[in-house]
N, C-alpha and C positions, 0 to 999 in steps of 0.2 A: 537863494535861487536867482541865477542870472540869467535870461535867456537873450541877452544881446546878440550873439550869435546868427539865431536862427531868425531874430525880428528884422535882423538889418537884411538878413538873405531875402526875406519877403518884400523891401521895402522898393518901390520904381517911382521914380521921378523923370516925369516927361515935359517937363514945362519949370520956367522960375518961380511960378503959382501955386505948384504943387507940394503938398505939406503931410505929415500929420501930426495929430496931438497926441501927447503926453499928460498926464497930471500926477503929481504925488500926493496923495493920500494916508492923512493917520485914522486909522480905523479906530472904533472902542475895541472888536475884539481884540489886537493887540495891547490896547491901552483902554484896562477896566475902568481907568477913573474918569476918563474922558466923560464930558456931560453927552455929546452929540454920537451916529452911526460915523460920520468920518468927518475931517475938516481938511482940505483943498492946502496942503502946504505948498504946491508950487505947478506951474503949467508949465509948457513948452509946448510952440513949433517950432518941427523939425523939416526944415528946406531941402537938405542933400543930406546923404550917408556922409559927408567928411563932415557936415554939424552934428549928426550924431554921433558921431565917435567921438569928437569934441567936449560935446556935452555931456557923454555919459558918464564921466567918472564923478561930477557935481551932483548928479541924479541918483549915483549911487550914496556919495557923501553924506547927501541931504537925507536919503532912507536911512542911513544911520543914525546918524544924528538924530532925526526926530522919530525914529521907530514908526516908520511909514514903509508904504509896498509904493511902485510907480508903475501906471499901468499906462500901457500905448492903445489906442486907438487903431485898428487895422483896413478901417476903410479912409482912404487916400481923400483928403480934399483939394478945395484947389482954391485959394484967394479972389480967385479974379471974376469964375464961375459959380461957386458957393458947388462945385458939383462933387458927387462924391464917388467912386470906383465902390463900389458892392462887393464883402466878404461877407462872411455869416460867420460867428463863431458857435461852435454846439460845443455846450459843456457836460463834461463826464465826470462825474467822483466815482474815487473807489470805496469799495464793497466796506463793509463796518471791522473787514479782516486787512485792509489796506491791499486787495488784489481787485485786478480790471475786474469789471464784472465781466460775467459769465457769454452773455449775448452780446460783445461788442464787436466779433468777427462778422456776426450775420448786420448791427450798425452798421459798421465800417462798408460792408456790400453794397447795401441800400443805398447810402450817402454817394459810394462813386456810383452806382446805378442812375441814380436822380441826377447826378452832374453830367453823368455822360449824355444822357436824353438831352437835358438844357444847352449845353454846350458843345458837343461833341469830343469831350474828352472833362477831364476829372484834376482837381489842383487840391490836393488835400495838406497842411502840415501841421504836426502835433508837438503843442505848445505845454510844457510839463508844471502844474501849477501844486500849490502845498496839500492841498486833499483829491487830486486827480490829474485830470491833464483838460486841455483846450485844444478839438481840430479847428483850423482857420480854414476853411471852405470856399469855394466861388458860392453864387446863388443856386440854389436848386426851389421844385415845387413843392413849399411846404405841406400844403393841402396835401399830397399823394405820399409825400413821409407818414404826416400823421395818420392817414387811413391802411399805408404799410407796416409802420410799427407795432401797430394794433397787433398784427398778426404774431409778432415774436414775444414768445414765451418768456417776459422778465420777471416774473416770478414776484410783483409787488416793490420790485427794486427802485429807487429813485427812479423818476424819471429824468430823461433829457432834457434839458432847458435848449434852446438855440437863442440867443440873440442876433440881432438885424445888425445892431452897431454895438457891442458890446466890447468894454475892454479886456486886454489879455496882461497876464503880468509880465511887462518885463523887468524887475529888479525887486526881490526883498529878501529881508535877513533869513 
């Protein structure tokens, strides 16, 4: 899975400050033998889109090599401020049949509903991951998610996770 593509599409650099991270990870579930859940095989900040382009074919190497995934970071920091630009990632797995679930038309609603209230308009993109996929969202009010989610019929199905800062994957075999 590569989604280099679509991460660099998201990626805005406003300042020589501004960065985000990387890290390459070997997971045990890849690698049963492993004692530890993952071990940190390699970081990067990434300054401008011509360092990542740069950089990514080492980041891919590296996942090879050592049977690791590389996940980027999607909220934006900045060296100089410690400040960080605000995405949210909501994560989705698919059903036990490998199909969207059933209710993610009436999600998908909800989520640009919330965004549009907070912001006046709606920044959604969907990040394709090995058991589902990742929307990269602006902020919205979780409180009024959770107390509208309630209301859709998911039948018992996973639920949604949302991370605040959570990574997405960009690169694994």
């Amino acid at each position: 899975m590569n989604n280099f593509e679509q991460i660099q599409s998201l990626m805005k650099f406003e300042n020589d400050y501004d960065f985000y991270y990387i890290q390459i990870l070997r997971r045990r579930k890849e690698n049963p033998g492993q004692a530890v859940d993952a071990i940190t095989v390699a970081e990067y900040e990434i300054f401008s889109k011509d360092e990542f382009a740069t950089e990514f074919p080492s980041i891919v190497d590296i996942c090879k090599k050592e049977n690791a995934r590389a996940y980027i970071r999607l909220n934006r920091r900045n060296k100089q401020t410690e400040k960080e630009v605000k995405t949210w990632l909501i994560d989705i797995d698919y059903d036990e049949n490998g199909n969207v679930p059933k209710y993610m038309d009436e999600i998908f609603e909800l989520l640009v509903s919330l965004q549009q209230a907070e912001h006046n308009d709606f920044s959604m993109i969907k990040i394709p991951t090995k058991n589902g996929f990742h929307y990269i969202a602006k902020t919205f009010d979780l409180k009024e998610f959770r107390r509208l989610y309630k209301t859709i019929d998911v039948n018992k199905e996973k639920k949604i996770d949302i991370h605040k800062d959570g990574p997405t994957v960009l690169f694994c075999n």
